[in-house]
SEMIKOL-102318 format. One line per 3 residues: for each residue x, y, z of C-alpha. Coordinates in Angstrom, 3 decimals, always signed. Example, Ala and Ser with C-alpha at 12.3 -4.5 7.8 and 13.67 -1.06 7.14 Angstrom:
REM residues 2
+12.300:-4.500:+7.800  +13.670:-1.060:+7.140
This chain:
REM residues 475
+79.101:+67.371:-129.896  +79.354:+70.707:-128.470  +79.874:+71.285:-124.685
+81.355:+74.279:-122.166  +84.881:+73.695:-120.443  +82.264:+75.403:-117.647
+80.498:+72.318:-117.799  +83.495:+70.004:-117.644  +84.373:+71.643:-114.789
+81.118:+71.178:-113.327  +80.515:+67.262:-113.989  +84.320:+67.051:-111.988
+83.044:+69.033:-108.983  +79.761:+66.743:-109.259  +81.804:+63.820:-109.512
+84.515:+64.434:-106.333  +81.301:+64.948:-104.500  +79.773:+61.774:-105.328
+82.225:+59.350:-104.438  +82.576:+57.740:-107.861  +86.439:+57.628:-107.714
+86.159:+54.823:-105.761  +84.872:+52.743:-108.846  +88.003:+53.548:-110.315
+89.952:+51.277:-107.691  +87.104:+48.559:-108.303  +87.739:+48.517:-111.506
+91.358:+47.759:-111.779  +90.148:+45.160:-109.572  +87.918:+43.132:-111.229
+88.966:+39.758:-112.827  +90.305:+40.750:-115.807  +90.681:+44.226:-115.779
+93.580:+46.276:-115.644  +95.227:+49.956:-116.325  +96.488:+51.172:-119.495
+97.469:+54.731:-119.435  +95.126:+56.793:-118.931  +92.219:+54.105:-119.736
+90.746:+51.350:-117.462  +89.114:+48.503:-118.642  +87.324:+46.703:-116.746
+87.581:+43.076:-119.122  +90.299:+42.100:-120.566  +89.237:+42.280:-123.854
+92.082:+42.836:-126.363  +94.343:+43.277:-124.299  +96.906:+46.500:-123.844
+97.193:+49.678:-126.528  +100.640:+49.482:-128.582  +102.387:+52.585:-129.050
+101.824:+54.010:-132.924  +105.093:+54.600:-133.965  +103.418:+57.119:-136.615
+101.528:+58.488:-133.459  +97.672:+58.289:-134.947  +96.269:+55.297:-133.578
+97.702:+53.034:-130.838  +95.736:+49.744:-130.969  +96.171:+46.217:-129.247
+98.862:+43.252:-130.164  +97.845:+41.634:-133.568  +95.600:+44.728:-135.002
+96.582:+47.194:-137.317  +94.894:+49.581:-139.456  +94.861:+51.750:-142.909
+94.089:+55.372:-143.991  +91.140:+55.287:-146.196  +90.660:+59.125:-146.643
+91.746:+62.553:-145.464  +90.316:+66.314:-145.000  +91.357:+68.236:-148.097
+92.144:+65.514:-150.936  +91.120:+65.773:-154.033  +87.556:+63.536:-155.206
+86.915:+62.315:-158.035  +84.140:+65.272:-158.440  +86.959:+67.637:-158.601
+85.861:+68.870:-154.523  +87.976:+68.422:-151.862  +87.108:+66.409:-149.083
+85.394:+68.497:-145.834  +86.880:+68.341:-142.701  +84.877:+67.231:-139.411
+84.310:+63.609:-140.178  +81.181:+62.835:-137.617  +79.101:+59.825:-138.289
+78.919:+56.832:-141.109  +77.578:+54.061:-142.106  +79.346:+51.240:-144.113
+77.167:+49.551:-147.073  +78.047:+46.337:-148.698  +78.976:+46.707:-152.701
+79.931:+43.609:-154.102  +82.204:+40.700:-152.720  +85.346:+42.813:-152.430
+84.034:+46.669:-151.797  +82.461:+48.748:-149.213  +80.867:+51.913:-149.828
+80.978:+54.662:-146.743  +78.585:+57.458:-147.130  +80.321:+59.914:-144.034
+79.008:+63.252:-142.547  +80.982:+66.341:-142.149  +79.897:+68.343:-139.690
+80.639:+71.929:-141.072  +78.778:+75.286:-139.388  +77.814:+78.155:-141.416
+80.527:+80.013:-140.436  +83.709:+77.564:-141.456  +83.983:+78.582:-144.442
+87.290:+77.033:-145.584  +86.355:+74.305:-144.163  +84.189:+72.798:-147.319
+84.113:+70.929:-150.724  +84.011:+73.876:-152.393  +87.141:+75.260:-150.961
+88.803:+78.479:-149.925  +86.357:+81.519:-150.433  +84.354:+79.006:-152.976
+86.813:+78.625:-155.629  +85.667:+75.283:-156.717  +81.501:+76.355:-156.862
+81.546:+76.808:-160.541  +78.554:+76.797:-162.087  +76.667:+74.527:-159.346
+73.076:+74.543:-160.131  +71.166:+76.036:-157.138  +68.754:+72.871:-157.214
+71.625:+70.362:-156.651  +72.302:+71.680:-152.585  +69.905:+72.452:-150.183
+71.281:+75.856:-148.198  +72.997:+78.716:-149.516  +74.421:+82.082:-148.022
+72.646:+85.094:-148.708  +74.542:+86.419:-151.854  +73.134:+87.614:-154.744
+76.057:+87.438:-156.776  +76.456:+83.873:-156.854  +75.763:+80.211:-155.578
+77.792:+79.584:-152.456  +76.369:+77.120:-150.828  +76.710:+76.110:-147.061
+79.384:+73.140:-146.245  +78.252:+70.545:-144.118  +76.768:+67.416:-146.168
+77.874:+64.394:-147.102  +80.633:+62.100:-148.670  +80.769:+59.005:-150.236
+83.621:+56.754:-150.407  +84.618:+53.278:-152.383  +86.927:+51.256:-150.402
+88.468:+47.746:-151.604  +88.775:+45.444:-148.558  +90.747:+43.374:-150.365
+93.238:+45.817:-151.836  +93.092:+47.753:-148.948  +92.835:+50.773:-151.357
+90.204:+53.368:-151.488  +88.889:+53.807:-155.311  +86.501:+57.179:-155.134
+85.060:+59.678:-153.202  +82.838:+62.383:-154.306  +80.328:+64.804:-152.400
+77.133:+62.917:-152.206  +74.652:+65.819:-149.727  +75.458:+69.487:-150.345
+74.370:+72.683:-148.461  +73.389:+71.314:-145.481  +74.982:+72.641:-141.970
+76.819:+70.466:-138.808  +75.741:+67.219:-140.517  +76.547:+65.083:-137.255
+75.651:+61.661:-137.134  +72.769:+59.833:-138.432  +71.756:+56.053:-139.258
+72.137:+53.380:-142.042  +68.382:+52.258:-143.753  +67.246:+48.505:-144.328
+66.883:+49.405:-147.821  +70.691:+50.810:-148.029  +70.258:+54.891:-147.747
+72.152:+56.990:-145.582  +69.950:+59.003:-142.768  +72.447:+62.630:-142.413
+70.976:+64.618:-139.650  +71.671:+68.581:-139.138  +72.477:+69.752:-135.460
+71.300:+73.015:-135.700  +68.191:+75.013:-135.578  +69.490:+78.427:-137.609
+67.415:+79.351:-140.419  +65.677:+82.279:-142.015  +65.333:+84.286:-138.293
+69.133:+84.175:-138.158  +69.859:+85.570:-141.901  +70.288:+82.344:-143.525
+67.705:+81.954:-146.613  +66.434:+78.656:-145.206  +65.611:+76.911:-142.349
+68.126:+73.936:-141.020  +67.581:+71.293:-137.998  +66.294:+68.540:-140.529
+67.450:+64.736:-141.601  +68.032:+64.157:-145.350  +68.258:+60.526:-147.204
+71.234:+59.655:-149.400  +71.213:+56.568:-151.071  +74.645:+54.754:-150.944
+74.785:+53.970:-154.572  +74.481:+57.637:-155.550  +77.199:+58.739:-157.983
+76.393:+62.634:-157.596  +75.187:+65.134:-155.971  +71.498:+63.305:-154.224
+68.228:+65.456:-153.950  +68.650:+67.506:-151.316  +65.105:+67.380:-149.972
+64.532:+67.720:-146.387  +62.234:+64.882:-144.510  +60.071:+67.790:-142.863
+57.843:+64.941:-140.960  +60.363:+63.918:-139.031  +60.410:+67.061:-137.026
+63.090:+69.996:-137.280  +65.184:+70.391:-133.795  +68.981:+69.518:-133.418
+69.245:+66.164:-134.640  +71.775:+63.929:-133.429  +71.334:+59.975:-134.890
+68.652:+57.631:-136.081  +67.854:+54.103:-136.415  +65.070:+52.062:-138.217
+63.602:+48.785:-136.668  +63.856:+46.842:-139.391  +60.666:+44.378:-138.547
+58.390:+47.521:-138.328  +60.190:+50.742:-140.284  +59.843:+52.723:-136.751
+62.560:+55.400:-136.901  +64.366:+56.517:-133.439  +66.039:+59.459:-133.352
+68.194:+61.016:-130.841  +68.332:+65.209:-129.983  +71.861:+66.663:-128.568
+70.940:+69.502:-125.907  +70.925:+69.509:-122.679  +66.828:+69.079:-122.288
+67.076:+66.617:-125.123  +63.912:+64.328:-126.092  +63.959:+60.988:-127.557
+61.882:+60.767:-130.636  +60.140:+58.158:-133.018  +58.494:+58.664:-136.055
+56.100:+56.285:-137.637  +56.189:+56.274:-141.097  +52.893:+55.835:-143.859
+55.450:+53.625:-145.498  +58.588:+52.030:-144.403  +60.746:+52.597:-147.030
+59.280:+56.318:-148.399  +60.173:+58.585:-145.310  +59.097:+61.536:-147.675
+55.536:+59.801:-147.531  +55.332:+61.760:-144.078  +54.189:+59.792:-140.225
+53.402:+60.902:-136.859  +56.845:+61.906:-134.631  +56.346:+61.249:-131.145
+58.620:+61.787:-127.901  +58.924:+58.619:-125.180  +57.515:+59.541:-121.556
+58.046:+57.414:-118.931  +54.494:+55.380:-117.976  +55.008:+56.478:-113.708
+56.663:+59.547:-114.071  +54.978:+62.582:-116.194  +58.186:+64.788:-117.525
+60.307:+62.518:-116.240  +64.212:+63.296:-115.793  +66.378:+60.397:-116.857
+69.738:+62.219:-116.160  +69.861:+61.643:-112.438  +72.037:+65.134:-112.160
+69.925:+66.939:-109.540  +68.107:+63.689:-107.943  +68.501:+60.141:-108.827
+65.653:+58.910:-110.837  +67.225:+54.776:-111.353  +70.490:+52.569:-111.307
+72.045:+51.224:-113.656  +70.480:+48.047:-114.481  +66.813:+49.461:-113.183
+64.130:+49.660:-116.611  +60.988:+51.840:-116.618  +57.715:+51.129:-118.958
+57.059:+53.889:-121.062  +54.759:+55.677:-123.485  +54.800:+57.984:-126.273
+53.648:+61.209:-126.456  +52.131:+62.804:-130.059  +54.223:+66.163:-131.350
+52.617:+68.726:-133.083  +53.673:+71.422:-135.378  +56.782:+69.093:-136.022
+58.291:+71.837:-138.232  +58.872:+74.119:-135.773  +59.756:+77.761:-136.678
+60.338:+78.794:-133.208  +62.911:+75.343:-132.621  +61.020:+74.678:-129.352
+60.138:+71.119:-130.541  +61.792:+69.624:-127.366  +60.267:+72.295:-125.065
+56.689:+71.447:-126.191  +56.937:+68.132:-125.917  +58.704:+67.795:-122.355
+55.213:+70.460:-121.369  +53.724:+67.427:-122.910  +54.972:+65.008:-120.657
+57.750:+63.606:-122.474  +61.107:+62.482:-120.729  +64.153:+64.540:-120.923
+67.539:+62.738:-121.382  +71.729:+64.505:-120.915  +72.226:+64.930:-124.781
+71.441:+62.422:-126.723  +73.991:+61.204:-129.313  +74.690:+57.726:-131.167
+72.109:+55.368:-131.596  +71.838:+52.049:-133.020  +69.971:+49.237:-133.778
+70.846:+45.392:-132.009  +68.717:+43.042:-133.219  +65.609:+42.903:-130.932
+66.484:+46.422:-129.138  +68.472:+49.559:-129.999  +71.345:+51.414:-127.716
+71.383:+54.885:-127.385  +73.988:+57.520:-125.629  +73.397:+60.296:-123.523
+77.129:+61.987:-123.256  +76.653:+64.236:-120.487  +74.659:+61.873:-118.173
+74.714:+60.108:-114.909  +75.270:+61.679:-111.687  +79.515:+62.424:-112.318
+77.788:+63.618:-115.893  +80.290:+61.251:-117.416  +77.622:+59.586:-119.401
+74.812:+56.860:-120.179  +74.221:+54.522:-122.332  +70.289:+53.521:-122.391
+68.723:+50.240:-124.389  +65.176:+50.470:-125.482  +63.118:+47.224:-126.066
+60.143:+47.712:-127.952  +56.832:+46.864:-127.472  +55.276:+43.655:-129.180
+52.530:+46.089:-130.337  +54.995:+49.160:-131.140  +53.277:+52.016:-132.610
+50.233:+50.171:-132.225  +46.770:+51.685:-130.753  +47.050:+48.934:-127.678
+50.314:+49.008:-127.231  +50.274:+50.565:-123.628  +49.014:+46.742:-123.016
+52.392:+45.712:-123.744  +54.502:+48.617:-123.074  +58.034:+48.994:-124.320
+60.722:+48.980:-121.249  +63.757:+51.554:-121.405  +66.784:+50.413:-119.692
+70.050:+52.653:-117.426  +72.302:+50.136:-119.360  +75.105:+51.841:-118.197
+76.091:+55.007:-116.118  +79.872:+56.356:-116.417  +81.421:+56.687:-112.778
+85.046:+56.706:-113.415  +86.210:+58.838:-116.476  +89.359:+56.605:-116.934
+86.439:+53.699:-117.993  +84.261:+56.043:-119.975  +83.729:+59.505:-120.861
+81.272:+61.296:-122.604  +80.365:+57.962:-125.186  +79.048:+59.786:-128.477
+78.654:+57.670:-131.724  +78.133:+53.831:-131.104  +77.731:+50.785:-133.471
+77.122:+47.428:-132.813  +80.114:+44.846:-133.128  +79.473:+41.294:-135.370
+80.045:+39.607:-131.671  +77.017:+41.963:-130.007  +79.146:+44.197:-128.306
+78.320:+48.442:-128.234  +81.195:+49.683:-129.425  +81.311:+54.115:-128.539
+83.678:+56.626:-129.451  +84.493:+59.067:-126.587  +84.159:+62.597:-127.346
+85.823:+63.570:-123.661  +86.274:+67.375:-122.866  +89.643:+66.533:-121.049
+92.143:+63.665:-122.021  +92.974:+60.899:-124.429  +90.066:+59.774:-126.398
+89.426:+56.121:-127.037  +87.010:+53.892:-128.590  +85.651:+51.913:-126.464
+83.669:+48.002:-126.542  +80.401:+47.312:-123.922  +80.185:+43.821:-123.231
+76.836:+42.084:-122.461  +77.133:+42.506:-118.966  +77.981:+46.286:-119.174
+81.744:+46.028:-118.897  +84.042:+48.157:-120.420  +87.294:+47.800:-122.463
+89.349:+50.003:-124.681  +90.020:+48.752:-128.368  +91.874:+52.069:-129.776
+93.248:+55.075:-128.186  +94.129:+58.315:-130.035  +97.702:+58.376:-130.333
+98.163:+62.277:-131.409  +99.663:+64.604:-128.653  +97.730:+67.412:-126.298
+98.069:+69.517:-123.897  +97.262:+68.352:-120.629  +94.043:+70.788:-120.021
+92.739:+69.578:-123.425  +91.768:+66.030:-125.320  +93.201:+65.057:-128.345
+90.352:+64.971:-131.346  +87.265:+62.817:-130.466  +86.604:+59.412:-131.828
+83.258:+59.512:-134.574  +81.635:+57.479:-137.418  +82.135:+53.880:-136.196
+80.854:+51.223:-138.532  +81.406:+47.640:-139.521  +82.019:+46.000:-142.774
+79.242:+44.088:-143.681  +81.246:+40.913:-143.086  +82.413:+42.029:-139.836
+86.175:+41.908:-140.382  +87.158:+45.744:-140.819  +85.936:+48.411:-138.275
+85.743:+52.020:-139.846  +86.268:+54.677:-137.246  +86.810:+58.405:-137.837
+89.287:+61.145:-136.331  +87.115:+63.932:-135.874  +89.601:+66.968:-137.520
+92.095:+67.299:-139.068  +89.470:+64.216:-140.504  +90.530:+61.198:-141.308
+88.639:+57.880:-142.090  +90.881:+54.514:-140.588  +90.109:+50.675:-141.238
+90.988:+48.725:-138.507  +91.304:+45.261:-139.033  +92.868:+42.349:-136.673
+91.878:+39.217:-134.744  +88.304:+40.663:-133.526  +87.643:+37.006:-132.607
+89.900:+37.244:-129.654  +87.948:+38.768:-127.220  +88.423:+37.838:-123.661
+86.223:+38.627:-120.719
């Protein structure tokens, strides 16, 4: 989620070179489309943003939303809520409630930035076992503050009814991916660990069950590999995990699990290659690999040493032959395929989205028979469509719906028809200087019964509900 203004300024050079302002014009073109501020859509979708009068979140006619939750309120654990609300997933309760289990994507260093609040006050007597990392202090328990929260929202009330810490310790808890069997996958984006001072080793995903009233076990899934984890998925006919890596050099994993639904169990992680291309470059920044549209076979190449002390998980496995992809970020699954982001790709390094079909034989010993196909399903030209797409979800009507995480401008969220058209559904209605963005987009979900969209605002944090007439869509 990180990135240089160096690079920004970069990716615009790249882009004024390139020629891809002329999309821009073809854009406002298209049947349909129009301009809306500083977005473009290229669909009509739902139509125009209408100003906030509150000045949070300026959505289309007929759509409105709520404020489930906010940085610094009290739970119900006596914490206060974290600030840096990154990814979530939305689990069904019972005919009227929702439970969100939401990361907070804390650093070692952000100290007031916690549960626990300012200079620890609220640790108390914390037993050690109940969080995973702590700073080196002998005197007492402080533990580190990224993790995990877990909220209880009515739908019908429109009222949120408890929130309490659910994944302690951890560090920049960033995104992550919702289970089959209802558990929340929290992934750290960081390598630090015992060779930078810290008493343990982070860069690992952790699973919190949804239903969890406490403080979960906060056991590391070692298996699936240590190296800055973005987001995850889980095929839900075969238990294959997919995880995404957010560096510049990043891989795109899978891990096959002994059993589906025991990740501790332990599996073999493995990085995609491209079948024609050893260490293939997918981020067409130097030369153009493929087109949007254009899909490539590929394989999977075995990791070793998936623990990695040195964090040169990726590096090993590109040597290997694996594929190297423009930060990898949100990922999710869509029914026969999965979507996944790469922010910083494309040739104006505005972006990608990618979609992966699977083999018939995936994870299987003939597979290669049947390879699975990887797919450019979209390449960012003009900013004012989309920029730097981080977390995604998948809408009830199929659409990829991405929050923008832009270095310069007004974020949005943003919907990706079929046909890899693009249309603004929110914009972020809070005011910025002109050489800066407003706070990104993060955490999209859907209610299981796909009439409330969750979306976060990164920090100050805030969780919104968004509900409205979703089945008005026009292309």
């Amino acid at each position: 989620m990180i990135a240089s203004r160096r690079a920004f300024m970069a990716s615009a050079a790249a882009l004024a070179l390139s020629g891809y302002a002329k999309r821009a014009q073809a854009a406002a073109a298209e049947p349909g489309g129009f301009v809306d501020g500083p977005s473009r859509n290229e669909v009509f979708g739902y139509g125009p943003m209408k100003a906030d009068p509150y000045g949070l979140l300026d959505l289309p006619e007929g759509f409105s939303y709520r404020v489930v939750s906010q940085a610094g309120e009290t739970m119900a654990d006596g914490l206060l809520t974290p600030d840096k609300f990154d990814g979530m997933g939305c689990f069904g309760l019972d005919e009227d409630r929702v439970i969100l289990v939401r990361n907070h994507e804390v650093n070692p260093l952000e100290f007031n930035a916690s549960a626990w609040g300012a200079n620890h006050r609220l640790v108390g007597d914390l037993d050690r076992a109940d969080v995973y990392g702590v700073y080196p202090d002998e005197s007492g328990v402080y533990p580190l503050g990224g993790g995990t929260t877990t909220v209880v929202y009515n739908l019908r009330t429109g009222r949120t009814e408890r929130q309490h810490l659910s994944l302690g310790g951890t560090a920049v808890n960033c995104a992550g991916g919702v289970t089959p069997w209802g558990s929340w996958l929290s992934c750290e984006e960081i390598v630090a660990g015992t060779k930078d001072g810290l008493p343990q080793d982070h860069g690992w995903v952790f699973e919190v069950p949804s239903r969890a009233t406490g403080l979960v076990d906060p056991t590391p899934i070692r298996a699936m590999g240590r190296f800055k984890h973005e987001a995850a998925c889980i095929d839900p006919r075969t238990g294959v995990v997919y995880m995404t890596e957010d560096t510049n050099e990043s891989l795109f994993y899978r891990y096959l699990p002994i059993d589906p639904r025991r990740l501790q169990a332990g599996g073999r992680l493995q990085a995609l290659a491209l079948v024609d291309q050893a260490r293939g470059d997918t981020r067409n920044w130097n030369d153009v690999l493929w087109r949007q549209g254009q899909r490539l076979a590929v394989r999977w190449v075995d990791l070793d040493h998936v623990e990695s002390p040195d964090g040169d998980l990726s590096l090993r496995g590109h040597a290997s032959g694996a594929a190297i992809f423009a930060r990898g970020e949100g990922v999710h699954w869509a029914g026969d395929h999965l979507y996944f982001t790469c922010t910083s790709g494309g040739v104006g390094r505005h972006g990608q989205i990618m979609r992966y079909v699977p083999s018939p034989r995936e994870g299987q010993s003939d597979e290669a028979s049947q390879p699975g196909m990887l797919e450019l399903f979209v390449e960012a030209g003009d900013r004012a469509v989309l920029d730097y797409v981080d977390n995604i979800a998948i809408a009830p009507n199929g659409h990829v719906i991405g929050c923008e995480d832009k270095q310069v401008g007004t974020q949005h969220v943003k919907g990706i028809a079929p046909d890899g058209r693009v249309y603004a559904i929110a914009r972020n209605a809070m005011r910025h200087d002109a050489d800066e963005s407003n706070t990104e987009f993060a955490g999209v979900c859907w209610a299981p019964d796909g009439r409330t969209m969750f979306v976060n605002l990164y920090s100050p944090g805030m969780t919104l509900a968004v509900t409205g007439p979703w089945e008005g869509f026009r292309a």
